[in-house]
Every structure is written in structure tokens, then in C-alpha cells.
C-alpha positions in Angstrom: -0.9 -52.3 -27.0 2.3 -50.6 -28.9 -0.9 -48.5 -31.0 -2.8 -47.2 -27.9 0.8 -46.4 -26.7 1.2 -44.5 -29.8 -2.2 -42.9 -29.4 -2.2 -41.9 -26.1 1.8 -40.2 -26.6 0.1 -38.4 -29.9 -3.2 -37.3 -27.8 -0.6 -35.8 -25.2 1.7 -34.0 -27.6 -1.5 -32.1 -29.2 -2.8 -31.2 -26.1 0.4 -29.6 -24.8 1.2 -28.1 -28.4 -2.8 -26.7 -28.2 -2.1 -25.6 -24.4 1.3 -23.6 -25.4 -0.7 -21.8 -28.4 -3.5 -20.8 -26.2 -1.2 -19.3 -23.9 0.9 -17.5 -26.7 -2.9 -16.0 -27.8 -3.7 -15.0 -24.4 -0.4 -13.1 -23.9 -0.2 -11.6 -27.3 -0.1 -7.4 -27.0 -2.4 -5.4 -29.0 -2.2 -4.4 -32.1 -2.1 -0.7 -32.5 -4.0 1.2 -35.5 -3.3 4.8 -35.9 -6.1 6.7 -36.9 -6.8 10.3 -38.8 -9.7 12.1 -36.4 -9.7 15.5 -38.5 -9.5 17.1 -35.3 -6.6 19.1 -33.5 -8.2 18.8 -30.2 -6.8 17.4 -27.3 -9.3 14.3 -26.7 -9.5 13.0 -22.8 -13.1 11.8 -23.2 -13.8 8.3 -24.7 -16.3 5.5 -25.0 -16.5 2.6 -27.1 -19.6 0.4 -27.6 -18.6 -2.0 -30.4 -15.9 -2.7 -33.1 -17.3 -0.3 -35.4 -18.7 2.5 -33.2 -16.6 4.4 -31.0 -16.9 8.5 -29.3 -14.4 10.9 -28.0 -14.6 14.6 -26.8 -12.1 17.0 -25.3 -11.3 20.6 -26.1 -13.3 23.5 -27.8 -16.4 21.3 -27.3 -15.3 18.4 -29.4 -17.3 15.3 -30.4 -16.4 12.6 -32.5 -17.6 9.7 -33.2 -17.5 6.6 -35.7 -19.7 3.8 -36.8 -17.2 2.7 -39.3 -14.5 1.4 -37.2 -12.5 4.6 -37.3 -12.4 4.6 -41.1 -14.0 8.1 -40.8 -14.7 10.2 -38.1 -17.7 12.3 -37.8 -17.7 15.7 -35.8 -20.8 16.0 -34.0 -22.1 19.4 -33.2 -23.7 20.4 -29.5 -24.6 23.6 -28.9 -23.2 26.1 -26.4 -20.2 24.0 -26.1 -17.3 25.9 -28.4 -15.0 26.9 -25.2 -15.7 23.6 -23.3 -13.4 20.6 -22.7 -15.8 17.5 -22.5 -13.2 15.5 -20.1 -15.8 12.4 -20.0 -18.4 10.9 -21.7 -20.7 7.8 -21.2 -23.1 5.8 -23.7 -26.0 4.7 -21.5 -28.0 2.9 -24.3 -27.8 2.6 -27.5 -29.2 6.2 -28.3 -28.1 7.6 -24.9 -25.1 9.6 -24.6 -23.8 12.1 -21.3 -21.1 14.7 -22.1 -19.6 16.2 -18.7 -17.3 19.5 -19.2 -14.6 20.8 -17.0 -13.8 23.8 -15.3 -14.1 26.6 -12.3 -18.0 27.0 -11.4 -20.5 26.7 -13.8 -17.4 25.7 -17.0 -18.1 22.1 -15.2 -21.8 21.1 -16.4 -23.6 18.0 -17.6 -25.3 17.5 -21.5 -27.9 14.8 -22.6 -28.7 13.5 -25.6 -31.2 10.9 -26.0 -31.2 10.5 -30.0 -27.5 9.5 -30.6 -26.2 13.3 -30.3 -28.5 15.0 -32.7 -29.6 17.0 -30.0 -28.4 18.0 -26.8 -29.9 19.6 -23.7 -27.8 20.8 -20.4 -29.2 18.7 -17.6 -26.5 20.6 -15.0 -24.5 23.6 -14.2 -22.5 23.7 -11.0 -22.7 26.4 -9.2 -20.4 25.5 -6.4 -17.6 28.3 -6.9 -14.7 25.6 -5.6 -16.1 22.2 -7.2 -14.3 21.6 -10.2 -15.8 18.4 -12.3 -13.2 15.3 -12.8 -15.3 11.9 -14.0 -18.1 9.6 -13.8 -18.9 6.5 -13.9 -22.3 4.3 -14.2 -23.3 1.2 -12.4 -26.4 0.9 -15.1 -28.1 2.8 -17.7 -29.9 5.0 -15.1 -27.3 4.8 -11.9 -23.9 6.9 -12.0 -21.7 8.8 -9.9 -19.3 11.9 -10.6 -16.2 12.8 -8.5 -15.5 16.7 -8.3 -12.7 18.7 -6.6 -13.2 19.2 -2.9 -15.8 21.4 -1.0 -15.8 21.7 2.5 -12.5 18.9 2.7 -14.3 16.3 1.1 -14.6 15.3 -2.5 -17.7 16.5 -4.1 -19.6 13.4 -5.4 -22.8 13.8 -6.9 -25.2 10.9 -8.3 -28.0 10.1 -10.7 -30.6 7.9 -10.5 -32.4 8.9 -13.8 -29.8 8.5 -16.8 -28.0 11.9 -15.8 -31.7 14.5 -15.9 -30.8 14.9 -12.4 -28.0 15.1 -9.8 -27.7 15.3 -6.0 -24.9 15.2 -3.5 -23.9 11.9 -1.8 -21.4 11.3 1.0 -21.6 14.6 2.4 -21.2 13.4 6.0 -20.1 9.9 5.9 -16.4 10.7 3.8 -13.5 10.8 5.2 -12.0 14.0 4.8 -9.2 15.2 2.2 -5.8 16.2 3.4 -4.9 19.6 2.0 -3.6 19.5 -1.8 -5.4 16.3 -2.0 -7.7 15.9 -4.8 -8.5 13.8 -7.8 -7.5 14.3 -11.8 -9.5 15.2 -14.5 -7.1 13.3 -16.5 -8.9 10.4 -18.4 -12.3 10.3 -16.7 -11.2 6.7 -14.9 -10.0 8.7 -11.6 -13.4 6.5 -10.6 -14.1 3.2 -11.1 -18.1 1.5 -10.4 -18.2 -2.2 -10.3 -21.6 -4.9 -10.3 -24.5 -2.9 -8.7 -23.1 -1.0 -5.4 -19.3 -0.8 -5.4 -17.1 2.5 -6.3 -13.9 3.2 -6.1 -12.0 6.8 -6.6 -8.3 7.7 -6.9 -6.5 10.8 -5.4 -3.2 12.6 -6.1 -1.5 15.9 -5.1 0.1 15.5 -1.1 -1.3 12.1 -1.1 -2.7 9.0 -3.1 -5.2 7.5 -1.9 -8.5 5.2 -2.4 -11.7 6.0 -1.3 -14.5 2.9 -1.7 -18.5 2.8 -1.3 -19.7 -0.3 -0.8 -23.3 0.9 -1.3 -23.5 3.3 -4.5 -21.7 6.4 -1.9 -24.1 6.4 1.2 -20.5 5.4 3.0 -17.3 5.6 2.7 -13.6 4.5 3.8 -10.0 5.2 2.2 -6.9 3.4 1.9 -3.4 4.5 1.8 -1.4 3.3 -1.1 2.2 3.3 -2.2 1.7 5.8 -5.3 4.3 8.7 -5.8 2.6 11.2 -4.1 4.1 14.9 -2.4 3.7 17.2 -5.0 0.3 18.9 -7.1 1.2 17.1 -10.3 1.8 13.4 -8.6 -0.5 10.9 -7.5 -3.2 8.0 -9.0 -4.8 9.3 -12.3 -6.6 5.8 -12.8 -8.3 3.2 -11.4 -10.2 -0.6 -12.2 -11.1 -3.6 -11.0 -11.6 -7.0 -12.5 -13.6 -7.9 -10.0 -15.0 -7.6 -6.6 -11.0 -8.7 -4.9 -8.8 -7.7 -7.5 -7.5 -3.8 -9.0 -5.1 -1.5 -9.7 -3.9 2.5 -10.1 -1.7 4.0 -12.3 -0.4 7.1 -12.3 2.8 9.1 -11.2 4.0 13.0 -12.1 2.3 14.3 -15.3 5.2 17.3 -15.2 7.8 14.3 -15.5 6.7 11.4 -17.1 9.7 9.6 -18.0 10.1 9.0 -14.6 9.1 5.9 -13.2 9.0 5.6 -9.7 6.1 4.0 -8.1 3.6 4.4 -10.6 1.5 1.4 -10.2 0.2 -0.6 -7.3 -2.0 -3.8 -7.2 -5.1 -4.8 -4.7 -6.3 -8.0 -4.0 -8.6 -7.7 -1.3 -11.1 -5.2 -2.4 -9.0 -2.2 -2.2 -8.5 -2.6 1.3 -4.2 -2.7 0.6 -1.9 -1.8 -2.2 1.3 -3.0 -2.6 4.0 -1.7 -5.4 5.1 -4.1 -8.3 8.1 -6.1 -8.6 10.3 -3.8 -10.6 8.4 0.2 -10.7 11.3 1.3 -12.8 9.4 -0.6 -16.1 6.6 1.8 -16.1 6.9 5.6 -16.5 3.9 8.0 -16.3 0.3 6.7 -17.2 -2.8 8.4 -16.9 -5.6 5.5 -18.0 -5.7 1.9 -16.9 -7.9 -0.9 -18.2 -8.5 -4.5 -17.8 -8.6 -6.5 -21.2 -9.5 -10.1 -21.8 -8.4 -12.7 -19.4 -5.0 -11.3 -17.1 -4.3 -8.8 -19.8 -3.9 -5.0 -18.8 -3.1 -1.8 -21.0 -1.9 1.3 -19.4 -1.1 4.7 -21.4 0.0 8.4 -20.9 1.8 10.6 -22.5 5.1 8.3 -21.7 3.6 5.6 -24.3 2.0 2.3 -24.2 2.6 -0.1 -21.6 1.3 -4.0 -21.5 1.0 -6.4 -18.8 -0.3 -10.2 -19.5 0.1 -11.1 -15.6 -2.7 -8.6 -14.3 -0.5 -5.9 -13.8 2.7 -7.4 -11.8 5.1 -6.9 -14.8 5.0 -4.8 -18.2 6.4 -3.8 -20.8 6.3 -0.9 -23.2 4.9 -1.8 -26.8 4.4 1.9 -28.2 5.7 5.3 -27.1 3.1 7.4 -28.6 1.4 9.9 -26.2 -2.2 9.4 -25.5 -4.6 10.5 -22.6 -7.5 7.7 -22.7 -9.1 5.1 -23.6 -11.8 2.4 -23.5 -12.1 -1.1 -25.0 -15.1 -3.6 -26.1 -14.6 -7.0 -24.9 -17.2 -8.9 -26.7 -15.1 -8.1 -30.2 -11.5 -7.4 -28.7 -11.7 -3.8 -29.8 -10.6 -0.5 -28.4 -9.5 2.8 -29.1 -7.3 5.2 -27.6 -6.8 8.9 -27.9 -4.6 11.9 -27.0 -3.6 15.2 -27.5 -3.7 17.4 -31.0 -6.5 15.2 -32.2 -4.5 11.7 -31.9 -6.8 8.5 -32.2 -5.8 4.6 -32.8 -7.5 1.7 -32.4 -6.5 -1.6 -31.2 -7.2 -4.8 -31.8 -6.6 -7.9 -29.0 -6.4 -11.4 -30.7 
């Protein structure tokens, strides 16, 4: 009886020496990799498909991409692009790439490649004078949705159905409208945020924060007021995800100060629906990009530095203060990378 005693006390000690471990794994911060791009662009377009290949874009028509895990980075050339800033970018497959550009009327345009970026075609120009391209997103290789600055006092959406060849107008009559000096960011390309086969959700800024949500790939629309620092043209939500259908957050606050910290985050759980601020705003300055990791972990970053949360986004704390704009992570291998201004890259790595 005294062994199975023994046994059972032994079985229980493991267990909760196993259970503390697994917790100290789960809660562990990235570890951040800085990397040399060869570039002195300022990069606010990213996507990452595995641990070894990785793209960003940004100013002067920059293109980068590795399939090395950052050991070296390869410029990648696309034509009629040299005064462009490529704000966003997408891999639909694993040859499929869309680069979107930025700018007043027909600077804000849409390029295809379908043989991993060996050659390019524009698939659109804007030609609304006022429309002013911010990000996209994608539901599936084929489905995506871009968010542009206002026409008419409503945001500019415009959707594919066919892998970015072509683009139409959505929500035209069914959003709400905009209040004046209301608009989204063409900050990191995740001012919009698509999740499972229908749902989107977009971020706004400038007089006030909001979020709009589709339930049904844009045919209709609501909005929801959140606690963001909002008031002036350089505040508001740059960034937005979800973890899943209930649960998401924004980040943001004022680009022009970013030390401050204010009410830069604020957490959903119903859908989007409500927002309520965190526990203690004053731990999180400026951020610009927002992502969900593995399990409850969360990485925001912005020119203020690196900010990490284990608890879904209630609490944080700054790891690095290095100044990026963007980035994206791979789940499957724990893998991201994130880049920033005057060609800054780094990868990290979550255990």
C-alpha cells in the first residue's frame, strides 16, 4: 500500500512539474532575429508562407523576398513600379502573388503574378480621383476584399472573386456612412481583417475609431464604436484580428506621438459587436500591426517597439524597442518576420 502511495505522490509531482513547463513554453516571448534586407526602403507590405520563405514590399517599388529563412534576400524586379509604395501584398498559392500600391488616383493599382514574381501584369488602376488604396485581405485563394479612402462618405471597398484579375465595388448602399476625417490607414495592410468564409472586419481612425463588420463577404454592413484614442488625423485603430468568430482586438493610437500610450488597444468578445479598453493602457504606446500567435499569445509593433501579450491581449509587455511597421507569422513552424522603415527586417521565432 506504502508503494502505490509512493507511486501515486510521484505520478502527481510529474504531472504538475509537466503542467508548469508547458505553461512557461506557452508564455515564452519570441525570439527576435535581426536581419540584413540590402534594401533602404521603408517596407509596410509583408507575407510569410513558411519558415524559410517570406515577402515584403514598400517604397520605390520594392520586393523582397527569401526562400532561405532570411539568410539572403532577393530583390525582385516588377516593372513600372520604381515610384510606387507596394503598402500590401498577399500569396494566394504557392506561385500566386498580389502586390497593391498606394496613392492619389491611379498611384493606387493592383499587380499579378502567377509564376512566383517572374512576371507581373497590372490587373487594376483606380481611377476614382478621391479613393486612395489602404489593404486587403482574402477569405481564399480566389475571394478578397480591399478597403480604400472614402468616396461618396463611405469607405471604398472593392472585391475579387477571381485571384485579384478583377475588382468590383461592394457595400455601396448598405454601409454606414463615415463621419468626416474618418477614414482607415494604409499603415501595415491589417486595417482589415477576413475570417472563415464570410466574415470581415475593418478599422478606422482620424475623428473617430470605429469597426465596421460584414457578415456576408461585404453585401452588409454595421459599425461599432470603440474606446480607441481618436480626435485628431494621425489617431485612431491601424490594426485589426480575430482569433476567431467571438474573440479580437485593435491597436493603434497617434503615429505623430508614439510614446504616448493612452488607449491604444481594446478587446472584443462578442464578434466585434463591443470593445472595452485593457486593464492598465499606459503599458502599450503606439502600434501599427497586431497579430494572434499560437495559443493566447499576441504580438503588437510600431515604431514605439515590440510589445507581447500571453493573455490574448489584456496585459503586455514590451520585449524590444526597435521600430517596425508590419508583420506576419506562420503558425504551422512558429515563424514570422517583421519589417520597418530604412529596409529593417527580423525574424522571430515562437518556441
Amino acid at each position: 500500500m506504502k508503494s502505490l502511495f509512493e507511486f501515486v505522490l510521484i505520478l502527481m509531482f510529474c504531472s504538475f512539474v509537466a503542467c508548469i513547463s508547458n505553461n512557461e513554453t506557452e508564455h515564452k516571448p519570441p525570439t527576435i532575429h535581426l536581419q540584413q534586407s540590402g534594401s533602404n526602403a521603408s517596407f509596410r507590405g509583408i507575407a510569410v508562407k513558411s519558415e524559410n520563405e517570406a515577402w515584403v514590399s514598400g517604397t520605390n517599388g520594392a520586393l523582397l523576398k527569401t526562400t532561405n529563412g532570411g539568410q539572403l534576400w532577393e530583390k525582385v524586379f516588377v516593372p513600372e513600379a520604381d515610384s510606387l509604395d507596394f503598402r500590401d501584398l498577399e500569396l494566394l498559392n504557392d506561385s500566386t502573388i498580389l502586390l497593391m500600391s498606394i496613392g492619389s488616383g491611379n498611384d493606387s493599382k493592383i499587380f499579378k503574378s502567377t509564376d512566383k514574381g517572374e512576371h507581373w501584369k497590372i490587373t487594376y488602376v483606380n481611377e476614382e480621383p478621391a479613393a486612395f488604396f489602404d489593404g486587403f485581405d482574402f477569405w481564399d485563394e480566389n475571394t478578397g476584399i480591399l478597403i480604400s479612402d472614402a468616396i461618396d462618405e463611405k469607405l471604398y471597398l472593392l472585391k475579387t472573386e477571381d485571384g485579384g484579375d478583377h475588382w468590383f465595388r461592394v457595400g455601396a448602399e448598405t454601409l454606414p456612412d463615415l463621419e468626416k476625417g474618418e477614414y482607415g490607414f494604409a499603415a501595415s495592410g491589417t486595417g482589415i481583417a477576413t475570417f472563415g468564409g464570410q466574415k470581415v472586419w475593418i478599422a478606422t481612425g482620424g475623428v473617430n475609431a470605429r469597426v465596421f463588420f460584414s457578415p456576408n463577404q461585404g453585401d452588409t454592413w454595421s459599425v461599432f464604436e470603440t474606446p480607441m484614442v481618436s480626435g485628431k488625423p494621425s489617431t485612431g485603430s491601424f490594426s485589426i484580428a480575430f482569433k476567431d468568430e467571438l474573440n479580437g482586438l485593435v491597436v493603434g493610437g497617434d503615429y505623430q506621438i508614439d510614446s504616448a500610450a493612452i488607449s491604444n488597444v481594446a478587446l472584443s468578445n462578442d464578434g466585434g459587436k463591443s470593445w472595452n479598453s485593457i486593464e492598465k493602457p499606459e503599458t502599450v504606446p503606439f502600434k501599427s500591426c497586431v497579430a494572434y500567435l499560437n495559443n493566447d499569445a499576441v504580438l503588437a509593433i510600431g515604431t514605439s517597439g515590440v510589445s507581447w501579450s500571453s493573455d490574448s491581449g489584456k496585459s503586455w509587455t514590451t520585449i524590444d524597442v526597435t521600430s517596425f511597421h508590419t508583420m506576419d507569422f506562420d503558425k504551422k513552424s512558429g515563424v514570422g518576420w517583421m519589417a520597418g522603415g530604412n529596409g529593417a527586417i527580423a525574424k522571430f521565432i515562437v518556441k
